[in-house]
Short mmCIF file of the C-alpha atoms (twelve columns), coordinates in Angstrom:
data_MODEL
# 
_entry.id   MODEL 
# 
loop_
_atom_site.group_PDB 
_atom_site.id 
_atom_site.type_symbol 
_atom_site.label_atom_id 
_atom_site.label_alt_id 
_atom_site.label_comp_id 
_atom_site.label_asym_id 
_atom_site.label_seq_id 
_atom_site.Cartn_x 
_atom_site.Cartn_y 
_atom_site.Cartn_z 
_atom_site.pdbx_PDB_model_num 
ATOM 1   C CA . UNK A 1   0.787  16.972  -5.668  1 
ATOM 2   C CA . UNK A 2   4.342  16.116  -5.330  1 
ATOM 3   C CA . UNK A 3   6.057  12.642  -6.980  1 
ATOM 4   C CA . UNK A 4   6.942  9.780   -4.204  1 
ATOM 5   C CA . UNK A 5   10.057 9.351   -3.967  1 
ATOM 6   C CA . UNK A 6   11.565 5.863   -5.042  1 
ATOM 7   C CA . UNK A 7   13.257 5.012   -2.560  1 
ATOM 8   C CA . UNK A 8   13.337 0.743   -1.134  1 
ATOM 9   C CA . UNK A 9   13.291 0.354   2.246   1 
ATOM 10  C CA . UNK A 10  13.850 -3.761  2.313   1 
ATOM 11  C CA . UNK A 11  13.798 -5.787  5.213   1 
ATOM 12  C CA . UNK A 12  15.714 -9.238  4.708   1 
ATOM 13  C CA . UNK A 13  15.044 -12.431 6.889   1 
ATOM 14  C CA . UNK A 14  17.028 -15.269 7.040   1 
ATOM 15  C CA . UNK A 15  15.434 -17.754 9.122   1 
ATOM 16  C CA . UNK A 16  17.758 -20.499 8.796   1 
ATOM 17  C CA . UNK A 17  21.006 -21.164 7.714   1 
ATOM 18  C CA . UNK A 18  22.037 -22.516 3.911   1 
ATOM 19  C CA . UNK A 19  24.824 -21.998 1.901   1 
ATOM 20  C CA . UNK A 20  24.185 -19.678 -1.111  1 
ATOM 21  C CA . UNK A 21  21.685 -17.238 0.142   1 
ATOM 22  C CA . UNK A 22  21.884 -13.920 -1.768  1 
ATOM 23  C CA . UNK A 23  23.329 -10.996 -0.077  1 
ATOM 24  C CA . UNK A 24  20.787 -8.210  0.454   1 
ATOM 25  C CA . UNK A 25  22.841 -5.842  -2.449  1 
ATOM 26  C CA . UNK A 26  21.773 -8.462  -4.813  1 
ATOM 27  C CA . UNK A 27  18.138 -8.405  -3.248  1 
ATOM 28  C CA . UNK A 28  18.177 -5.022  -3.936  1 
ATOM 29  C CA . UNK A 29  19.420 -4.881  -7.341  1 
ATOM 30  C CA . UNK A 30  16.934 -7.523  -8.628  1 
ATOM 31  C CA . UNK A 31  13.927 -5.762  -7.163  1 
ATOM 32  C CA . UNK A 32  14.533 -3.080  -8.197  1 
ATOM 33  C CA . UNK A 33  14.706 -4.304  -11.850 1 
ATOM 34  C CA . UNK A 34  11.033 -5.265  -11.525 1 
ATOM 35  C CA . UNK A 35  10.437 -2.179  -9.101  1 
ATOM 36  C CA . UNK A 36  11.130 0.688   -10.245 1 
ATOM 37  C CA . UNK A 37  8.940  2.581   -7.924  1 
ATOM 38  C CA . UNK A 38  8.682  3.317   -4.311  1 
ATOM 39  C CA . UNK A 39  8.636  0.459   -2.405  1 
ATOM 40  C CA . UNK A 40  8.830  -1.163  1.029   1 
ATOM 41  C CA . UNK A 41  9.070  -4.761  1.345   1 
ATOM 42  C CA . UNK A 42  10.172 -7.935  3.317   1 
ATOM 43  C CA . UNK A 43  12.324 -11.022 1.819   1 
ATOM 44  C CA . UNK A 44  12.470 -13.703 4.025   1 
ATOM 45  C CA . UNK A 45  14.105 -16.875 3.432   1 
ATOM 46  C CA . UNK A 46  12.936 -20.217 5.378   1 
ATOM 47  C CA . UNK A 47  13.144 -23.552 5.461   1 
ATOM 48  C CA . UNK A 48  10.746 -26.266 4.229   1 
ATOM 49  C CA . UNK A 49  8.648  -26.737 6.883   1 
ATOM 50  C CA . UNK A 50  7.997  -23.157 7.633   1 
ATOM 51  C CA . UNK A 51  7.265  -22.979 3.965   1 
ATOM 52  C CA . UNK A 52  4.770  -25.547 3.897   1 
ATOM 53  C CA . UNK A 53  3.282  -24.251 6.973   1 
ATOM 54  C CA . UNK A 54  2.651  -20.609 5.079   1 
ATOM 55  C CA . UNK A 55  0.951  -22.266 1.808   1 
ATOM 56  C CA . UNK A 56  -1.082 -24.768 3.784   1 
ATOM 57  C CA . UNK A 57  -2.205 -21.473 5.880   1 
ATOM 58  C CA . UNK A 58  -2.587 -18.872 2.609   1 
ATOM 59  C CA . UNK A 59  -2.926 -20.835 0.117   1 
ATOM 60  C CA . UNK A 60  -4.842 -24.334 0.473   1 
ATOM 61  C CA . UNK A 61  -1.762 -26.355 -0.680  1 
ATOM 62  C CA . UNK A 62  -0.206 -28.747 2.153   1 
ATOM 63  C CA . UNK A 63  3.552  -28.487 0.446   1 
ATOM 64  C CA . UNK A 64  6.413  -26.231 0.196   1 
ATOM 65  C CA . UNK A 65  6.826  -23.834 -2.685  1 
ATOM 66  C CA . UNK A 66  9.090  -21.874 -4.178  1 
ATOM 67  C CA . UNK A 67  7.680  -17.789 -3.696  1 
ATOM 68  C CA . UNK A 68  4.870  -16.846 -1.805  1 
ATOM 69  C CA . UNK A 69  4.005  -13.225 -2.504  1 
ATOM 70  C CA . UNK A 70  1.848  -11.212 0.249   1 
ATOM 71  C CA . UNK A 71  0.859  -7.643  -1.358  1 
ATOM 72  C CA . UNK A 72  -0.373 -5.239  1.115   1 
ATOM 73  C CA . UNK A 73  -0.417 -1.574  -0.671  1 
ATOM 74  C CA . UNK A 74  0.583  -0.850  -4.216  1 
ATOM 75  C CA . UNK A 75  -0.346 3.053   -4.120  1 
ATOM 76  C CA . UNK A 76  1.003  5.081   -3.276  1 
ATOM 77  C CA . UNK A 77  4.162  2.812   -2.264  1 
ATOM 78  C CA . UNK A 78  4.363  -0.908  -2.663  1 
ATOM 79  C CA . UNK A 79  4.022  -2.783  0.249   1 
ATOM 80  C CA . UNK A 80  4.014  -6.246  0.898   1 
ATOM 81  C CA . UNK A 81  6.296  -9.581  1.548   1 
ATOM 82  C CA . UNK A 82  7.777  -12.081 -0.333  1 
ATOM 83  C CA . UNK A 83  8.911  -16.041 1.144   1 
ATOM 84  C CA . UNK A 84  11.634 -17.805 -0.497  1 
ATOM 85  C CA . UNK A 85  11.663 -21.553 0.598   1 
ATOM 86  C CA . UNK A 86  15.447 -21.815 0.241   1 
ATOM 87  C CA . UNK A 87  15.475 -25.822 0.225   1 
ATOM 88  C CA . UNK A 88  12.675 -25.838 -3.036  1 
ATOM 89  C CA . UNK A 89  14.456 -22.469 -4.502  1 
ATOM 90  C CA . UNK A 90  18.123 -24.893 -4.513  1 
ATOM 91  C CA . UNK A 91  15.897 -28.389 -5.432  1 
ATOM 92  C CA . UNK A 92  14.436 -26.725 -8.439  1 
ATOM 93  C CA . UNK A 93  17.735 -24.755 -9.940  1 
ATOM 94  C CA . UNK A 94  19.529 -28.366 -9.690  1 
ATOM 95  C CA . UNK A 95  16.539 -30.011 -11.685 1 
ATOM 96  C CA . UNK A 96  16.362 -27.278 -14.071 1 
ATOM 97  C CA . UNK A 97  19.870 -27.118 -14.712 1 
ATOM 98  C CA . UNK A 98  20.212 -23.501 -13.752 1 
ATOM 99  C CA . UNK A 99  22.774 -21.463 -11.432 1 
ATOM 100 C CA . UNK A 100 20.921 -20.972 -8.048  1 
ATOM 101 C CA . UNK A 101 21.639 -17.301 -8.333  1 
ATOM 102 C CA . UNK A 102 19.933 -16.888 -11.673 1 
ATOM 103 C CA . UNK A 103 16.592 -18.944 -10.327 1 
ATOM 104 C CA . UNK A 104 16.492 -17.083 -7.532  1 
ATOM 105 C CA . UNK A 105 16.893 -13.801 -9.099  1 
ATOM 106 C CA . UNK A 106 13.786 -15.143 -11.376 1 
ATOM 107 C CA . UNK A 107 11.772 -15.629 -8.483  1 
ATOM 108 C CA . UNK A 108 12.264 -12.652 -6.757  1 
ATOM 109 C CA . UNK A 109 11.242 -10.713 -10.191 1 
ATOM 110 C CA . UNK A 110 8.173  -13.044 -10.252 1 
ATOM 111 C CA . UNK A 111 7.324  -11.977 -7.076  1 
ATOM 112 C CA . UNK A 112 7.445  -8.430  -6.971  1 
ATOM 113 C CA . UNK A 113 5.648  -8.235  -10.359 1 
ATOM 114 C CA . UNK A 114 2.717  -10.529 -8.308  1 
ATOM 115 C CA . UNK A 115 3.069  -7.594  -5.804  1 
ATOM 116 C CA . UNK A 116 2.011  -5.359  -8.543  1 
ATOM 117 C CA . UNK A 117 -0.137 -7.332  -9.433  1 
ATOM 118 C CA . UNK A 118 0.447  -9.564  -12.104 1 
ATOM 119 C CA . UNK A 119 -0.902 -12.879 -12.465 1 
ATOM 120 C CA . UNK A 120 -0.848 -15.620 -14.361 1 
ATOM 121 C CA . UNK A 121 -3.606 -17.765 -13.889 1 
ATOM 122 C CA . UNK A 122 -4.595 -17.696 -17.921 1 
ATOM 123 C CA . UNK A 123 -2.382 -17.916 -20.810 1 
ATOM 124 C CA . UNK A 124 -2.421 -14.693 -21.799 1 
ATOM 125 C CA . UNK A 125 -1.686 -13.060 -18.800 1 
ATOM 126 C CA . UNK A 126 1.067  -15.787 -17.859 1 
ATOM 127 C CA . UNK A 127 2.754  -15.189 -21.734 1 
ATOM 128 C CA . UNK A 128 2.383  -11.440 -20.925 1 
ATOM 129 C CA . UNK A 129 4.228  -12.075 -17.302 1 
ATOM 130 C CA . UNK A 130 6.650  -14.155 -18.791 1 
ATOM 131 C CA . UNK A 131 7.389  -12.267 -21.279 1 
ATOM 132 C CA . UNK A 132 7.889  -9.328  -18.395 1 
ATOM 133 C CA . UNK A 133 10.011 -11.702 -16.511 1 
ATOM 134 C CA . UNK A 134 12.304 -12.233 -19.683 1 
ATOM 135 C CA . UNK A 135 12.631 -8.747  -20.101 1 
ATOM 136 C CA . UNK A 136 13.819 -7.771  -16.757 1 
ATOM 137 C CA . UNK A 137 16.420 -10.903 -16.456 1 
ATOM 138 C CA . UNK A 138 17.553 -10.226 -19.576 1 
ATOM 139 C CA . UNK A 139 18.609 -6.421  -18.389 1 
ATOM 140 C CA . UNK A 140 19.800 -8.012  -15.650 1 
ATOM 141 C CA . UNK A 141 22.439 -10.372 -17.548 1 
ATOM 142 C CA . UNK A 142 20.741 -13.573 -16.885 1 
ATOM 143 C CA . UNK A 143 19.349 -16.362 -19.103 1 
ATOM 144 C CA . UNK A 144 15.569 -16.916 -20.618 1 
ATOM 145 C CA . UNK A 145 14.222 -18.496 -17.254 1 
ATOM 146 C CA . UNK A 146 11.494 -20.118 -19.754 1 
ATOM 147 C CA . UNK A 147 14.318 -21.650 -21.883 1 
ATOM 148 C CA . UNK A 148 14.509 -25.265 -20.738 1 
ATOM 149 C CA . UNK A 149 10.608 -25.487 -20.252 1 
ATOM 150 C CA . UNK A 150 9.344  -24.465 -23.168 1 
ATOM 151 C CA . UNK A 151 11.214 -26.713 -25.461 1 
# 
């Protein structure tokens, strides 16, 4: 049985209009840090109220968020989606005291590992993803995403 080849496709929605949205290169770059496989997958970037509309819906929770990951496949190519809620992605790098590029960058990883299937619902498996996360930013060039929290 032959290998599959890793090739990304990656589709990249921007559904509105915001000033610092990364350029799909970056998009690309970033996932595949945390993706090193075969992969096809959706980034879409909205605003808050389609954001809150897709966690109400999925998730239960009547506000926006920062990712939402939808995994579809992970054999023998990863499939699924990922929703940035640009507003809450721009709020949350301000209050953190982080570039928006380098919190973005964090969530994207975050997601795709979720599309793999990582979670981090109890400590161990949230030190274990965070630890991942680290990792992976670190090869990247950016900062301890944990840094500021943790202290």
């Amino acid at each position: 049985m032959s290998a599959v080849p890793r090739r990304l496709n990656l589709s990249v929605q921007y559904a509105l209009q915001a000033e610092g949205l990364p350029e799909r290169s970056q998009l690309r770059g970033w996932i595949r840090a945390a993706e090193p496989g075969a992969a096809q997958l959706t980034v879409r970037f909205v605003d808050r109220e389609e954001g809150r509309g897709l966690n109400a819906e999925y998730r239960g929770k009547d506000y926006a968020t920062n990712v939402l990951s939808f995994p579809y496949e992970q054999e023998p190519i990863l499939t699924g989606d990922l929703v940035l809620c640009w507003p809450v992605v721009v709020e949350e790098a301000a209050a953190q005291d982080k570039p928006v590029e380098a919190h973005c960058a964090h969530l994207i990883v975050h997601g795709v590992l979720h599309l793999q299937g990582w979670e981090h619902e109890e400590d161990a498996e949230a030190e274990e993803m965070e630890q991942e996360e680290r990792t992976i930013l670190a090869e990247l060039g950016y900062p301890d995403p944990y840094a500021n929290e943790k202290a």
